[in-house]
Structure formats: C-alpha cells, structure tokens
N, C-alpha and C positions, 0 to 999 in steps of 0.2 A: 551301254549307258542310257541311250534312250529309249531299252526295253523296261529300263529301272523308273526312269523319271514316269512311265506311263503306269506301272503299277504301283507306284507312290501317289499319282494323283488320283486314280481308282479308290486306294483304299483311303485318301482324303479324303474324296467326293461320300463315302457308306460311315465314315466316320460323324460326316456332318449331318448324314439326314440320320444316323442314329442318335444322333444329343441331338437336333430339332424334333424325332419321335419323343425322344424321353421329355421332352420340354411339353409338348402336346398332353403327354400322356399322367406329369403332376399336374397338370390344370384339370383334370377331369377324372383322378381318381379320388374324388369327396374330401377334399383339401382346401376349400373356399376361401377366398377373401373377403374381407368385411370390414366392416366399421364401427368404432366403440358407440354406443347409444347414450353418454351422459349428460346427467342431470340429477341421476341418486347421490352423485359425489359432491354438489353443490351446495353453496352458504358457510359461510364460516362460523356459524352458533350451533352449538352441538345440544341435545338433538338436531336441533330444531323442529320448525312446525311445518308440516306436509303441503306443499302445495302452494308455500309462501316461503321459504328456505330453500326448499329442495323438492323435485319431485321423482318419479319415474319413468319412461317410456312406459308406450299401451302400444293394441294392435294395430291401433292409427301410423305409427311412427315405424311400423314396419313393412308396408306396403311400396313404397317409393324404392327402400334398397331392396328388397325381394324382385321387383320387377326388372332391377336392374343387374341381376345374378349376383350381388354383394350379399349373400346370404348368411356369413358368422355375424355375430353379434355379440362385442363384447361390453359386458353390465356392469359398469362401475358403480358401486356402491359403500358406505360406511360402518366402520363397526358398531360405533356410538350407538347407529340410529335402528342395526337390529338387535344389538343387549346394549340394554342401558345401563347394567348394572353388573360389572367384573364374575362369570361365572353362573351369572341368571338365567332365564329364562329367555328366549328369541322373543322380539316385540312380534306379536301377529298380527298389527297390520301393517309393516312394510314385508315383513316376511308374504302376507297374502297378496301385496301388489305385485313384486317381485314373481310368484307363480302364480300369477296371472299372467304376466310378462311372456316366461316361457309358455305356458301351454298355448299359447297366439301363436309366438314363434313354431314352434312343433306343429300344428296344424297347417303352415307355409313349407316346411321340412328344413325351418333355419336353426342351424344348432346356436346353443346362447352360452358362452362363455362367464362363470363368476368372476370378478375383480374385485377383491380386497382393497380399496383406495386408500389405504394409510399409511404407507411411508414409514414403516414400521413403527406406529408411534398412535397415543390415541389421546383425548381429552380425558383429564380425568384428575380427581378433585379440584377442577378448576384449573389443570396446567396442560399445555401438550406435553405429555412425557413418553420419552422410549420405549417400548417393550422391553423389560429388565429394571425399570426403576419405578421410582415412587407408589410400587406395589400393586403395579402391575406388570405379573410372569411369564412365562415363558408359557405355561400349564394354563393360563387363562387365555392365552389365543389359542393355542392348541383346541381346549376343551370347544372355544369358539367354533374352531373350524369344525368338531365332530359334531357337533352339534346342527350346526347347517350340514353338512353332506347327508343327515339321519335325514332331514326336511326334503332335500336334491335327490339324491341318489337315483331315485326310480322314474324321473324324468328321462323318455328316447332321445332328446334332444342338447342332452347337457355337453358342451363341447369337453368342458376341464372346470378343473377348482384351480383361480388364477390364484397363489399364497399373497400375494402383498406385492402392491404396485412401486416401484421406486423404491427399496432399501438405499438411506441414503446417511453418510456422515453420523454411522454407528461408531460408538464408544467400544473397545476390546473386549470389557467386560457383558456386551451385548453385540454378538455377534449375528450377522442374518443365518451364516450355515446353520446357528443351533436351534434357532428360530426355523427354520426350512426344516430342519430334521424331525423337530419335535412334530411338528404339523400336519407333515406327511405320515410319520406314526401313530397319528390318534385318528384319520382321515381313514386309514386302511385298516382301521379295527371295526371300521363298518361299513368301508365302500372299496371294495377290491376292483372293480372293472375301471370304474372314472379315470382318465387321465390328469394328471396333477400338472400345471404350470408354475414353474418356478422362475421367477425373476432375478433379474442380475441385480448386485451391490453397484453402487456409484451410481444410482439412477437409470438401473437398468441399462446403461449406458452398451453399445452393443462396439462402439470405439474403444471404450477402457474394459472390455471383460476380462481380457488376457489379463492386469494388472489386480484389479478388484473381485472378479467374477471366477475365475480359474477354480478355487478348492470346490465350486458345487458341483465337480465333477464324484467327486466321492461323496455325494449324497448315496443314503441307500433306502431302494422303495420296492419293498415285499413284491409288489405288484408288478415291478420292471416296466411303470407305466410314466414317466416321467418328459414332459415339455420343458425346456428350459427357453424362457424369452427374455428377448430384450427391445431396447426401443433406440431410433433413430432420426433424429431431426438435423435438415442442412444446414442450419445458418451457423454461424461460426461458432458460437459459444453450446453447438447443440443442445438448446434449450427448446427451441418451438415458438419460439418472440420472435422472430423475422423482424428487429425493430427496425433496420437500414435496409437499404439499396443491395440488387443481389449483386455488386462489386464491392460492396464495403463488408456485406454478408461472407464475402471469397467462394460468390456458387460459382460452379463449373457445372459440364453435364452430368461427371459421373461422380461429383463428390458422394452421392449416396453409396453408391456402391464401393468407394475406400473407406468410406465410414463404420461398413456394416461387416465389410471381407474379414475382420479378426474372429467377429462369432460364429461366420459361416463357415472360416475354418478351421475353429476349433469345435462347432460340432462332427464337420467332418474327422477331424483326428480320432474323436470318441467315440462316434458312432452313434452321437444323439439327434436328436429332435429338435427342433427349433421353430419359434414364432414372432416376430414383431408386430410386438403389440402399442405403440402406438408409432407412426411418422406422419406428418403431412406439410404441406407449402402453403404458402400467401397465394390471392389471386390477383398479385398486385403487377406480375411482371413473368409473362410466358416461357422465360428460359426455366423457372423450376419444376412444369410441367417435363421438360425434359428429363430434368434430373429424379425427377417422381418414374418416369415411364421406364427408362433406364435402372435406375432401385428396384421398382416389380419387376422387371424381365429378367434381372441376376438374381430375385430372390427365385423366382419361377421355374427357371433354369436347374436349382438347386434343393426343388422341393420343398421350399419354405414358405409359410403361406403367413399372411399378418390380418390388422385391423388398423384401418384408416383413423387418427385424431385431428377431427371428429364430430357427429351429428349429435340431433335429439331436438326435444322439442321447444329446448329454453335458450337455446344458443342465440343470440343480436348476427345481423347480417354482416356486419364490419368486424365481428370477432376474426384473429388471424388465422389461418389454415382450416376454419371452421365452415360444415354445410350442414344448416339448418334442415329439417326433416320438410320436403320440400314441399309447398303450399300452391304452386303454384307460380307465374312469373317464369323470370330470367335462371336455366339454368348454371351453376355454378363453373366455373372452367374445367377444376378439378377431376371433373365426375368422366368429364368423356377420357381422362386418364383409366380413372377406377375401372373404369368397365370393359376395359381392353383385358382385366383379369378375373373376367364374372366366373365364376361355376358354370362349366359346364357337363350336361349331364348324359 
C-alpha cells in the first residue's frame, strides 16, 4: 500500500508539471492576447463624419500595448461607414484608414483582427433593420464580406474576418447560422487561408452558448479554418455595465471562469477553436482584478486566447472597464492583470 500511495504521487507530481508545461507552452506558441482598439464603431449617425462621429486607431495607439506584449488587435468597425450603399462599392477612405491601420500593426508583428460591429443589423432607409428585412439580404452582407476579404486578404498580419459582433434577439425567419454560412461561402471564394471568427447568438454570450450558440457547430468552411467566439463580462446581468458594488454585482473570484466553462467545453467536445473577444472589469474595486487574472489563467490553461474591452484613442477616463491608449500619467490597475498574459516569444 505504501509502495502504491508513492507511485500515485509520482505520477501526480509529472502529471502537474505536464499541464504547467502545456500552460507555458499556449502562452508562446503565437496565440497572443490583446485588446479591442475601438472607436471605428462609435456615434450613433450613420455614416457619419470622420473624426467628429467616429474615428480610427493609428500607429500612435499601438505602441503602449505592443510594448506591453498585448499584441492582437481587434478593429471594430461599421458597415454603414465602408458601403454606403447595399451592394456598392467599399468607401476608400475608411477602407484606406483602416490599411493604414494594419500595415503599422505588421511592422510591430501585431496581427489585427476585423470586427464587424453590427449586431446583425444595419441603418438603412432610415431604420435599424435586421439582416433579412426591409431589403436588406442575406447576399448583401455576404457580397460585403467578399468584398472586404478581396481588399484584406494579402495582408501577413490579418488575424481573422470577425462575421458580426453580438447576434442578438433575431427573428426565425432571420436566423444567424444562415447569415454565418452564407458569409463564410462568399469569403472563401476568394480567401482560402484567413481564419474566419464566428460569434455566438445571444450576444455572443459565452454562458448561453449551449442554449443559443450550439447549431454553429454544423457550420461548414471549405477551408476547415473556422474560430468560433464569444464574450464574457462579470457583473450579474453580463452586460459590461458594472453599475453596482461587486456584492450587489454577485462577484466572487472565479465567477469568470463559471461564466465562460460552457463554451470552453463545448469546444472541447468538437474539437474547435475558440476566442473571447470581449471581457473586462471596473477599476473601481480590486476583487475583480482577481476574477480577471483567474478568467486568463483557465482561458490559458486551455489554449484560448481573447481581447481585452477595451482601449483607443476616444475612450473618457471614467468610462467602465475601459483603458484609454495610454498618454501618460497614472497607470490603469487593469493592465498589470493584462500583462501577466503578454506574448511571449
């Protein structure tokens, strides 16, 4: 018996430094974490006007997380404001801000993620309307997305085509899988290598994926190149409002990690891919620091890499879970989290 109990805690002991090598070893094989850069997504007038509605990150807004090994980058942006017009032509000059955007990035070796900020839905004859209604199709976001991957494609640096941030409270007759399928079929009639990220229903919600999110496991992509993400915020209503106290909020330390365990493992079940693309906390009360460092060490743990929400250069200092692209001054608390999971190379 006690020759047993010593060869049980042997192979305990090789059991643990194998899952702490393997933990070691997704932090540094080109799997980085990072931070969304928004501000292409801002103003609620669509277009609107550049630089007074809404603007873009530059190479300025990428040197503070570069230095700091947060080297993804993901770019949210609108559809409104690169076609204007259902089926048109790409505007060229947000489209030329935007690669101007990445080739900064690529000169640092940060890959830049595309995001689709529309919530499956766009302005248009004057309504926000669904994809699927008031005549705008399925074939016209589709055509969209082929149309930008023709502009992307041949950038080293492109991480993925994010399809559409937050699918949320679609109608049956407007479903996201059909919208995710058509998308990724027009995307691969002219970009075969890109990785595709595909977002969850219910607000990417990475708690309700098993309920809402489950059938994109039968998406199908020629390419077999498929990320499927979701997002996770602590506060009770997982919204990302931190509006209460983090006991009225119900934080603990590991709520993130019960939050996010449903998508973690039902990629494992399938054998997919996975990213959270947005989480973050208030820096109003250091127990969610906890709960931040504890969410990256089980995503880390598990090969899943995300983007911090989030930086750029129009963010107010008192916005919630938010770090302005940093000026200078008082750093933010958040950040000596972040960086516990820089790239390393």
């Amino acid at each position: 018996m006690k020759r047993l109990k010593i060869v049980l805690f042997v192979l305990g002991i090789l059991l643990w430094n194998g899952c702490s090598t393997k933990t070691e070893e997704n932090r540094k094989k080109g799997e980085p974490f990072g931070v969304n850069l928004a501000c292409g997504d801002f103003g609620g007038v669509f277009p609107g006007e550049y630089d007074k509605h809404y603007t873009y990150p530059t190479a300025s807004d990428l040197a503070y997380w570069h230095g700091k090994g947060l080297n993804l980058i993901r770019l949210p942006f609108k559809w409104e404001r690169l076609q204007y017009e259902l089926g048109g032509e790409l505007n060229q000059h947000d489209l030329t801000k935007m690669k101007e955007f990445i080739a900064a990035a690529s000169k640092l070796g940060m890959p830049v993620m595309l995001d689709l900020h529309n919530y499956c839905r766009r302005y248009h004859n004057g309504e926000y309307t669904i994809i699927g209604h008031n005549g705008i199709t399925n074939e016209h976001y589709a055509g969209f997305w082929k149309k930008l991957a023709i502009e992307f494609k041949d950038f080293d640096n492109l991480y993925g085509y994010g399809l559409m941030n937050e699918p949320h409270d679609l109608p049956e007759d407007a479903p996201w899988f059909a919208m995710a399928q058509i998308a990724i079929d027009s995307i691969r009639t002219v970009d075969m290598k890109t990785p595709i990220l595909v977002g969850g229903d219910s607000w990417s919600s990475a708690k309700r994926w098993l309920a809402y999110s489950d059938n994109l496991k039968n998406l199908k992509d020629p390419a077999n190149n498929l990320i499927f993400e979701a997002h996770c915020y602590f506060d009770d209503d997982n919204s990302g409002t931190y509006k209460y106290s983090y006991e009225e909020e119900k934080g603990t330390p590991n709520k993130g990690i019960e939050l996010v365990s449903p998508f973690v493992n039902w990629l494992k079940e399938n054998g997919f891919r996975g990213f959270i693309g947005e989480y973050g906390i208030p820096e109003n009360d250091s127990r969610w620091e906890v709960t931040l460092d504890n969410f990256l060490n089980y995503l880390s743990e598990n090969g899943i890499n995300g983007a911090y929400w989030a930086s750029g250069p129009w963010w107010p200092d008192h916005a919630a879970m938010t770090i302005p692209t940093y000026k200078g001054g008082e750093e933010k608390p958040q950040v000596k989290i972040l960086e516990k999971y820089k790239e390393t190379k």
